[in-house]
N, C-alpha and C positions, 0 to 999 in steps of 0.2 A: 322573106329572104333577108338576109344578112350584110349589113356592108362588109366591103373589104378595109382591112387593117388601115390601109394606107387613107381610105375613107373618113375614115373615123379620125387617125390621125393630124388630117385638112379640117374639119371642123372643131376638134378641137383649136388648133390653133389660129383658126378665126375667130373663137368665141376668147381667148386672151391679148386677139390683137383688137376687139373690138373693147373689150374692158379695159386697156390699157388705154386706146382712145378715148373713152368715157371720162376716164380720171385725168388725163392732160386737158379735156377740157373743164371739167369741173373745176381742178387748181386756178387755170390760168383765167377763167371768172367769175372765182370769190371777189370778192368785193376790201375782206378781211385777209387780212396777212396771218398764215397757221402757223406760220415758225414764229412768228415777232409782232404777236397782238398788242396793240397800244391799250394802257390802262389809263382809267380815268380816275384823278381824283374823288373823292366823296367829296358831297357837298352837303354842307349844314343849311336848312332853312330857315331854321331858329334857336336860340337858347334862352328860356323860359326860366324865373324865378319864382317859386311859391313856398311861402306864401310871400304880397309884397311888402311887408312890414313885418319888422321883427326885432327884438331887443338882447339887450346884449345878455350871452350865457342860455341864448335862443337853438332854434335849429330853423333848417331851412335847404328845400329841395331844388337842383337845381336837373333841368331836364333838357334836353340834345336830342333834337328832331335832325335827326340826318340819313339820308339814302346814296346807295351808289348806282351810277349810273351801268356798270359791269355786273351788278347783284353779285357782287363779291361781300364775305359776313365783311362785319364790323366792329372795333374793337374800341374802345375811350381809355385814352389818359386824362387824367384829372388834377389841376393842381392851383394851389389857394395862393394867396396873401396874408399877410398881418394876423396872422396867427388862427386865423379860419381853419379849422382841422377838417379834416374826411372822414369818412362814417369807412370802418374797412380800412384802412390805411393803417403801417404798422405804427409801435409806438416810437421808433429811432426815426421816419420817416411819416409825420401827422401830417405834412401839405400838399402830399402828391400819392396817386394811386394810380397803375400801370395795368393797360390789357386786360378792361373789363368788359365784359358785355352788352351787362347793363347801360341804356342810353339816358340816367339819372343816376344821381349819388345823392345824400345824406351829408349837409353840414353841419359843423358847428361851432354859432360864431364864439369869441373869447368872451369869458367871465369878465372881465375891465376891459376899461378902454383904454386903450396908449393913447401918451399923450400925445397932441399933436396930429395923431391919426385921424383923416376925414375921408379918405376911400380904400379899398378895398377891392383885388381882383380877383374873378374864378375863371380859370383857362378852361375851356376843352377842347382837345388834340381828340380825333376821326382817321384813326389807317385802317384798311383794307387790307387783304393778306395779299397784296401786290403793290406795294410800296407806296400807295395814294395817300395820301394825307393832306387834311386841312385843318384848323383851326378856328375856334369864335373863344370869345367871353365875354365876361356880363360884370360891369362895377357894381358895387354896393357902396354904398356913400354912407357913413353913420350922420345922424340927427337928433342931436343933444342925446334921450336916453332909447333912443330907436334908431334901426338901423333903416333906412328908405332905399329901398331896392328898385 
């Protein structure tokens, strides 16, 4: 036998007042806000220099161990001192490189030395594709005709 229309009617809309119930409580005990999730910066663990000696007109790798806590990808800025160029960097702009992937770059340090010059910076900038960002870098100190990293 067949329900009546109006049967069929009541169960339907028990079964949208009961999924509407489902989802009011679901919302109101997330833990997580769905309109206005807070993001976390990345955090750098380390930034590593290899190899640690190196002479001048040299090269040298510099590597960024960093994770985010949202597993949002990750992107590196990179940028030198005192005439330290980047491997990939154009030639109008040799001390800075923008929105790489890669979590290491390729240096290389200058043919002379300035005078005067006794350290040396390599920044690296960590955002996320939600505004997170942090920052570390690593000195390089030159030593007579070696650089002591």
């Amino acid at each position: 036998m067949s329900q009546p229309i109006s049967g069929l009617y009541r169960d339907n809309m028990r079964s949208k007042l009961l999924l509407s119930i489902v989802l009011v409580l679901f919302l109101t005990t997330c833990k997580e806000n769905i309109t206005n999730p807070k993001n976390n910066d990345p955090v750098i663990n380390s930034i590593v220099v290899f190899p640690t000696q190196v002479q001048i007109a040299d090269s040298f790798v510099v590597y960024c161990d960093a994770y985010d806590i949202d597993d949002d990808s990750l992107v590196y800025d990179w940028f030198s001192t005192s005439g330290v160029t980047i491997k990939g960097a154009s030639n109008l702009h040799p001390f800075s490189l923008y929105s790489t992937k890669e979590n290491y770059r390729v240096f290389y340090t200058p043919d002379r030395l300035n005078i005067g010059l006794d350290t040396i910076r390599v920044n690296c900038y960590v955002r996320d594709n939600n505004i997170g960002t942090t920052s570390g870098s690593v000195l390089i100190t030159y030593k007579a005709n070696n650089l002591a990293l």
